[in-house]
C-alpha positions in Angstrom: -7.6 20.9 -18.0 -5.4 19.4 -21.1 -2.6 16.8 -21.2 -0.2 19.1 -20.6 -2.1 20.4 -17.1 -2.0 17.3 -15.8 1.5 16.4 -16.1 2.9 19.5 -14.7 0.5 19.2 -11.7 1.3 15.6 -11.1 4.4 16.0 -11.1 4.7 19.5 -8.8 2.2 17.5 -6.5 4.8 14.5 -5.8 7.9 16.6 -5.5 5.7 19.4 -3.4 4.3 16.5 -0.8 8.6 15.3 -0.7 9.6 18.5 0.3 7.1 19.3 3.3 7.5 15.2 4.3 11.2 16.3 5.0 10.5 19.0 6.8 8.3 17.8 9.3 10.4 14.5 9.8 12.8 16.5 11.4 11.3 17.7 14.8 10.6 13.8 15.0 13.9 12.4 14.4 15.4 15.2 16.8 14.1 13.0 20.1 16.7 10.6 19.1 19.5 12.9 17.5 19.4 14.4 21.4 20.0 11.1 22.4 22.6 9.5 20.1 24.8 12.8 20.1 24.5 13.8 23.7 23.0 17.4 23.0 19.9 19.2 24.8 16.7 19.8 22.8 17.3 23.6 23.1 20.7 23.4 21.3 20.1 20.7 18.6 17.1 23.2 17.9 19.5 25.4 17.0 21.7 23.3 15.0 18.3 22.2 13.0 17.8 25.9 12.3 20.3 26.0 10.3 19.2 23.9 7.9 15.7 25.7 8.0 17.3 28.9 7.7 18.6 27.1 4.2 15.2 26.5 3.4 14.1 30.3 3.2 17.3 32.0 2.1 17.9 29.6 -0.6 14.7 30.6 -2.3 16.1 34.0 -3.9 19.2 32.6 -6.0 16.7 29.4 -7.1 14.2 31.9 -8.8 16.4 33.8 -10.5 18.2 30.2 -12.0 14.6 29.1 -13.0 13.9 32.0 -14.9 17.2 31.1 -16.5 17.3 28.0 -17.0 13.9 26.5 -16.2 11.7 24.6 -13.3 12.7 20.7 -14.2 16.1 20.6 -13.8 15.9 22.6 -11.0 13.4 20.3 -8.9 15.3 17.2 -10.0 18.2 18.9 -8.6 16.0 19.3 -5.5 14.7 16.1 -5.4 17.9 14.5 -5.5 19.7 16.6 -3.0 17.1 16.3 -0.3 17.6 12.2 -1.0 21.3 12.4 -0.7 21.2 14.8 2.8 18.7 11.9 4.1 21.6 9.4 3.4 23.8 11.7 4.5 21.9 11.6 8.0 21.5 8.3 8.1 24.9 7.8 8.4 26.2 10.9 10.5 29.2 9.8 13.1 29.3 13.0 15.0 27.2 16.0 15.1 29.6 18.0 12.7 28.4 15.7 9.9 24.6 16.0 11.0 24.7 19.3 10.8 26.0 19.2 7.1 23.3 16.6 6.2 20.4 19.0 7.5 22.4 22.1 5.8 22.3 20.3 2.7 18.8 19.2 2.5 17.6 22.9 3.3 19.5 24.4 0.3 18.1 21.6 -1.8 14.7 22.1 -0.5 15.1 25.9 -1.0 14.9 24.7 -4.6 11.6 23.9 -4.5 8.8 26.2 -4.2 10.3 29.3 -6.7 10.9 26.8 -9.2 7.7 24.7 -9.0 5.2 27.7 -8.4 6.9 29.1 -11.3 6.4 26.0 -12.9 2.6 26.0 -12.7 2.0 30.3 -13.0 4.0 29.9 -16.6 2.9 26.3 -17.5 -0.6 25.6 -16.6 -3.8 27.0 -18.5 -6.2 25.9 -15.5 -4.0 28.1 -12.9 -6.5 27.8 -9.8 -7.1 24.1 -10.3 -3.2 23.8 -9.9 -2.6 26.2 -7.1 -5.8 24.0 -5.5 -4.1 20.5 -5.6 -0.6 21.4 -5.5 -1.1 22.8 -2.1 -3.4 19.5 -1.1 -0.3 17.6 -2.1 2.0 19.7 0.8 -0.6 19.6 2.9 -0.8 15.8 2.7 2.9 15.9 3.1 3.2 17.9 6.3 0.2 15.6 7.7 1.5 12.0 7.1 5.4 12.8 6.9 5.8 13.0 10.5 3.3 10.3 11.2 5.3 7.9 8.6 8.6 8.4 10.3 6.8 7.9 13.8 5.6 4.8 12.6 8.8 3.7 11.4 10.5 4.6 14.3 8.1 2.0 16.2 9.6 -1.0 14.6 13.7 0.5 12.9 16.4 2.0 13.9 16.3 5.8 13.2 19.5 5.2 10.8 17.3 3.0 8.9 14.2 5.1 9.0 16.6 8.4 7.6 18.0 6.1 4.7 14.4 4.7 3.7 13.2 8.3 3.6 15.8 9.1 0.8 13.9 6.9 -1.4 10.9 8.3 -2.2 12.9 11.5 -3.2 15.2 9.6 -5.4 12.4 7.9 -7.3 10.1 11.1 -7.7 13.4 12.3 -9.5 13.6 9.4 -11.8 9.7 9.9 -12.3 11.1 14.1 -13.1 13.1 12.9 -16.2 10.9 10.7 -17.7 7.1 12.6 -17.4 6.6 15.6 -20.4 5.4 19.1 -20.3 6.1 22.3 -21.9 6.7 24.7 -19.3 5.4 28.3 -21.1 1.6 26.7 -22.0 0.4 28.6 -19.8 1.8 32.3 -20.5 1.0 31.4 -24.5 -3.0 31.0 -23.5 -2.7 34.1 -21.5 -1.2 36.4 -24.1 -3.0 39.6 -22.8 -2.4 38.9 -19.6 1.3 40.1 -17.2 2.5 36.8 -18.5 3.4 37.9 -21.7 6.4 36.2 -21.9 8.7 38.1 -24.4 11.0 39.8 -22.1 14.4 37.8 -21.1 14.7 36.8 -17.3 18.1 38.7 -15.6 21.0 36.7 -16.4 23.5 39.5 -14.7 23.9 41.0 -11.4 23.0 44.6 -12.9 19.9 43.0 -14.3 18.6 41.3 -11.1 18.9 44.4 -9.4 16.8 46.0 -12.4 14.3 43.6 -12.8 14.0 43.4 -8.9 13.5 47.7 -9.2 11.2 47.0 -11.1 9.1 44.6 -9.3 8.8 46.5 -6.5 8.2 49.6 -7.6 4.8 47.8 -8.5 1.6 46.1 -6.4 4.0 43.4 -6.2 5.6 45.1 -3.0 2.7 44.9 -1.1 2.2 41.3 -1.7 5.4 40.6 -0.6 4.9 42.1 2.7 1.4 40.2 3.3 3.5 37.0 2.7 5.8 38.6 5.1 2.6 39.0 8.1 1.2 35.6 6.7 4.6 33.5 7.0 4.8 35.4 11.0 1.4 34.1 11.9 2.2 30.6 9.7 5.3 29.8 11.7 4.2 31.5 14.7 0.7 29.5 15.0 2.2 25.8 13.8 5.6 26.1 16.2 3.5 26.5 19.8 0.1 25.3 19.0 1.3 21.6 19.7 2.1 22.9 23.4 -1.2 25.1 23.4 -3.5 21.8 22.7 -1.7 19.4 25.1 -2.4 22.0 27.9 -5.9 22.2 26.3 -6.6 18.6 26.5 -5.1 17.1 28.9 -7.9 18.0 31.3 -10.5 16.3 29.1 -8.6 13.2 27.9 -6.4 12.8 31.3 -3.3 10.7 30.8 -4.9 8.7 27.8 -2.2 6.7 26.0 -2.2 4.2 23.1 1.3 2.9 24.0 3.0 2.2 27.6 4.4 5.6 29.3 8.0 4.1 29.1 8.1 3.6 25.0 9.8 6.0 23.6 7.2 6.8 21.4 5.0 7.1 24.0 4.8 11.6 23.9 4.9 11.4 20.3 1.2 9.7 20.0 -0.4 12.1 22.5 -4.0 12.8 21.8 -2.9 16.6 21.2 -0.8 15.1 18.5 -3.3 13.8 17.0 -5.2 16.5 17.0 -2.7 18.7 15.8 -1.9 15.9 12.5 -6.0 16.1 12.6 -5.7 20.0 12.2 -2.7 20.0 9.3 -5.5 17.3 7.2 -8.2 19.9 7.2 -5.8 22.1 5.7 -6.1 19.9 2.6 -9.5 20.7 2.2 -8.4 24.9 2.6 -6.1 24.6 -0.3 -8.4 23.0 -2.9 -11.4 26.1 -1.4 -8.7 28.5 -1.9 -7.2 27.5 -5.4 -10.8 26.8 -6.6 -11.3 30.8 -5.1 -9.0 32.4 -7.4 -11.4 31.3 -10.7 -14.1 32.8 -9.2 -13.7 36.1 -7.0 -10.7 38.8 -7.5 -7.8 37.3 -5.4 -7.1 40.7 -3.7 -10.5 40.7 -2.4 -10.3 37.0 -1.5 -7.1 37.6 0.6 -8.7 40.3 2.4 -12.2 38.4 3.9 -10.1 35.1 4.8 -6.9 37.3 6.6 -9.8 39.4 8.1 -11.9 35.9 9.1 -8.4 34.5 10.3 -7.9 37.2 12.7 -11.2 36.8 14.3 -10.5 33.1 14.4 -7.5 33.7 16.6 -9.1 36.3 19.0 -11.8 33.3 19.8 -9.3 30.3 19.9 -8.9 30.6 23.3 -12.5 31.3 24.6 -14.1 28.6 22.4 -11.1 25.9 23.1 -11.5 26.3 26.7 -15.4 25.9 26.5 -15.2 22.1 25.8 -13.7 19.6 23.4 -16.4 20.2 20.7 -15.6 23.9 20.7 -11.6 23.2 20.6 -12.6 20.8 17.8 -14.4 23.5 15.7 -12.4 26.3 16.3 -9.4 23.9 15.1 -11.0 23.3 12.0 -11.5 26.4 11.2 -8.7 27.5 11.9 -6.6 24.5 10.0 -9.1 25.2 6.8 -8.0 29.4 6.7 -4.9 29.3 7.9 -3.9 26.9 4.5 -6.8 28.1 2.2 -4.5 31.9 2.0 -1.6 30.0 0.5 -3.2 29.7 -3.3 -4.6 32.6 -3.0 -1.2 34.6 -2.5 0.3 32.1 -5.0 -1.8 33.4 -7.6 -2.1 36.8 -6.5 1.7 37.2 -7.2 1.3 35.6 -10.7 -1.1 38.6 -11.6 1.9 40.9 -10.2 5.0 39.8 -11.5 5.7 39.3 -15.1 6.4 35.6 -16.5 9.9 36.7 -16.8 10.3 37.3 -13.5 7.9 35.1 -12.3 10.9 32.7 -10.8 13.0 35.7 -9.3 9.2 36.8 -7.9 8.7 33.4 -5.9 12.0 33.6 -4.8 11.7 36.8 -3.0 8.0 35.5 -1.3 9.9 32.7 0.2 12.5 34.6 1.4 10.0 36.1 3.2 8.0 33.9 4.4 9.8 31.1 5.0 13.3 33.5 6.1 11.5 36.7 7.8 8.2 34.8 8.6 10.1 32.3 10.4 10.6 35.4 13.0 7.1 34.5 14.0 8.1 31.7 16.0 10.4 34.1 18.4 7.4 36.7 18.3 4.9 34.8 19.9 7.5 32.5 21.6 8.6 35.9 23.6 4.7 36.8 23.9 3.7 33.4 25.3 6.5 32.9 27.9 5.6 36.4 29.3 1.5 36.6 28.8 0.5 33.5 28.1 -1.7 31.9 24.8 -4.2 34.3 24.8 -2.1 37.3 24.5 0.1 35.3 21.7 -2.9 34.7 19.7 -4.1 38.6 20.1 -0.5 38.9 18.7 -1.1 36.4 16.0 -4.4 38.2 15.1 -2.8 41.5 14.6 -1.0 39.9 11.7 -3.6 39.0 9.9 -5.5 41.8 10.6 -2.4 43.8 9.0 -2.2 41.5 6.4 -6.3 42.0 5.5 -6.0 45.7 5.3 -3.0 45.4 3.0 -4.8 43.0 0.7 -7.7 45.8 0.6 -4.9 48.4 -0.1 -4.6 46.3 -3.5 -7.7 46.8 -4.8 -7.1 50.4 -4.8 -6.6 52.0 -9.1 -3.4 53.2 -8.1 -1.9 50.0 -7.4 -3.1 48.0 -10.1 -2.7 51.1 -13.2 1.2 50.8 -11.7 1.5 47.1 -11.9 -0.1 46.9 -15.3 2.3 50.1 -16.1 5.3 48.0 -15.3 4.0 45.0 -17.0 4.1 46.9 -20.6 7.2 48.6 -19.9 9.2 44.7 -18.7 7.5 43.3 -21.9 8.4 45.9 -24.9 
């Protein structure tokens, strides 16, 4: 890993962890939105979709601007949008304005992953590696983000806590503009490879719908709809299994508190919350297995075995968590370590099947997916676990993966890989 490897994965790692600390502060702050603005949880839940909807459908239009323009200016941009929405917040009078803050900071943190995946696929030699520790970076942001504003909360007024979160952001983004890297290191080492980066990216609306043709007409549309089953069993696992592990422990740990039952923050530290934050840390350690994967073993093949192990996971969740707490705790783990391990690998399967000139338009599209349709997944098994209960959802969830594993086999098939290498030659002549 050279100079410029380091700087680019530095500096996708901070503004990764920003994004996914934002995300999960959210759900925490929304106890006291419900509170200050005299709204139900149901109905600010659907006022806070509206800035996650942001999130997902923002994603298209970024990758096509950084295969324009490039990554950088893009994730300062991102960086110092999601900074000013946190202000924004911070001082929100009436709902109307809250709801323009968190609409805000989802288009800015749309930004995000298109650019800086397409970042690292196009800039980085040592491609694994980066795909490793840039998903240990969100990782450690979805882990500590909600615990830091929790904390916070403890001893400030939410208001506060909102305006100190718009720091971090705002200095990453100073760090953005002053750190070096040439963003096309990567496609120059692999000049044999689809990154061959000689074609122009689609500057027009004719040539977005040509180069997205194109695209799909290759492998590249299979991937897209395993991002599609992975983002449904994603959202739809993360969403309920708080609820799923309070009902699991609470017969083990009784009414086990570490503050008074009146504090406020009293249902926030639960010991399923705990567990849960526990769960979202082991995650780290998935990423780095997973990114560290894609140097050694075909990434098709690799998606396939962990989907496939996944699904299995999720048909014995509920056996082996109602057996006892050491069963709950090992099926958790495993679970936390898959479930995050398949994100690298599909990050660097859909390098090997999009061309560098499309690579940001090619990101764009997986998070529309998985972060837009995927977030469908919540709905799914919400519907599934109101009417059968958990271990019906999580036969539910294990069909997705199960999908998604045969799909991934489906790739290592001749005819999809002679078409995608095909469509590579023709998008680079």
């Amino acid at each position: 890993m050279d100079r410029n490897d380091r700087s680019i994965i530095s500096f996708a790692m901070v503004s990764h962890a920003m994004v996914h600390t934002y995300e999960l502060s959210i759900p925490i702050l929304m106890l006291l939105w419900a509170s200050e603005f005299s709204i139900s949880i149901g109905l600010l839940a659907v006022v806070v979709s509206t800035g996650y909807a942001m999130f997902g459908l923002g994603a298209l239009p970024t990758g096509v601007l950084a295969d324009i323009y490039g990554s950088r200016l893009l994730i300062v941009c991102c960086l110092v949008g999601m900074g000013i929405s946190f202000l924004v917040l911070s001082i929100a009078p009436t709902l109307p304005v809250l709801v323009f803050g968190l609409v805000c900071w989802g288009i800015a943190a749309s930004i995000y992953h298109p650019a800086g995946l397409s970042l690292i696929s196009t800039g980085v030699v040592d491609r694994g590696t980066a795909f490793a520790y840039h998903g240990m970076a969100g990782n450690a942001g979805i882990a500590l983000g909600p615990l830091a504003t929790a904390l916070l909360l403890l001893v400030v007024d939410w208001r506060l806590v909102a305006a100190l979160l718009s720091i971090p952001a705002l200095l990453a983004a100073l760090y953005a503009l002053q750190v070096q890297f040439d963003e096309t290191a990567g496609t120059k080492d692999r000049q044999g490879e689809s990154d061959s980066s000689d074609a122009t990216a689609a500057s027009s609306l004719s040539e977005l719908w040509t180069e997205s043709k194109a695209l799909f007409a290759t492998g590249f549309s299979i991937v897209f709809i395993i991002v599609i089953f992975n983002g449904l069993f994603y959202r739809g696992t993360l969403t309920l299994l708080p609820e799923i592990l309070t009902t699991m422990l609470e017969p083990v740990v009784g009414d086990l508190q570490l503050f008074e039952p009146d504090s406020p923050m009293a249902e926030e530290f639960q010991p399923s919350r705990f567990f849960y934050t526990g769960l979202l840390m082991v995650g780290i350690g998935g990423q780095y297995a997973g990114g560290k994967l894609t140097e050694r073993v075909a990434t098709e093949r690799a998606l396939m075995i962990v989907f496939a192990s996944l699904a299995v996971t999720a048909l014995v969740f509920i056996p082996a968590a109602r057996g006892s707490l050491v069963t709950l705790a090992l099926v958790g783990t495993v679970l936390g370590f898959l479930l995050f391990m398949i994100q690298p690998l599909y990050q660097a399967t859909i390098a090997q099947y999009s061309p560098a000139n499309a690579r940001g338009l090619s990101y764009g599209f997986t998070y529309v997916g998985s972060f837009g349709v995927g977030a469908l997944g919540a709905t799914i098994t919400g519907i599934v676990y109101e009417g059968f209960g958990e271990l019906a959802m999580f036969v539910t969830l294990a069909g997705f993966a199960l999908l998604a594993s045969l799909l991934s086999y489906s790739l290592l098939t001749g005819s999809y890989a002679e078409a995608n290498s095909t469509a590579v030659e023709s998008t680079d002549d």
